[in-house]
Residue, then its C-alpha position, 0 to 999 in steps of 0.5 A: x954763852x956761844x957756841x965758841x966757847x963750848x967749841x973752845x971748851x970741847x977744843x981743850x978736853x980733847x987736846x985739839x984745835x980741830x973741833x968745829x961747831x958740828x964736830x961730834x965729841x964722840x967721833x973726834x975720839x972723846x968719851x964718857x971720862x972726857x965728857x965728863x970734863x966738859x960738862x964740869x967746864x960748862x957748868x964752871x963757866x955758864x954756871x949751868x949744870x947739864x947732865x951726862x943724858x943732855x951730852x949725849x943727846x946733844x955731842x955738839x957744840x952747836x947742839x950742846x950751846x941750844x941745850x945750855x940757852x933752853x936750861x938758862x932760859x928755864x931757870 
């Protein structure tokens, strides 16, 4: 569980290849439909449900994998 996959993640939502670990969802144009369409990779691809809040604490890749680790590391 890396942030490149959630960057790669975040990467094909968004119709881009722009998107960098810091790079906020929100501001490359995405919202609450598209972040909808990552939550539902990240759990198809980490087998980790996170919720809409968790995004939108957390609308980084970078901060997005930290969130993903802790809810792994708890379950």
């Amino acid at each position: 569980m890396g942030v490149d996959g959630v960057v790669a993640i975040f990467n094909r939502v968004l119709e881009t290849t722009d998107v960098t670990a810091q790079s906020n969802f929100f501001e490359l144009g995405g919202d609450s439909l598209t972040a909808t369409r990552v939550l539902s990779a990240v759990a198809r691809v980490y087998g980790e449900e996170l919720t809409f809040d968790d995004f939108l604490e957390a609308p980084t890749p970078a901060a997005l994998s930290r969130r993903l680790a802790l809810a792994q590391g708890a379950a």
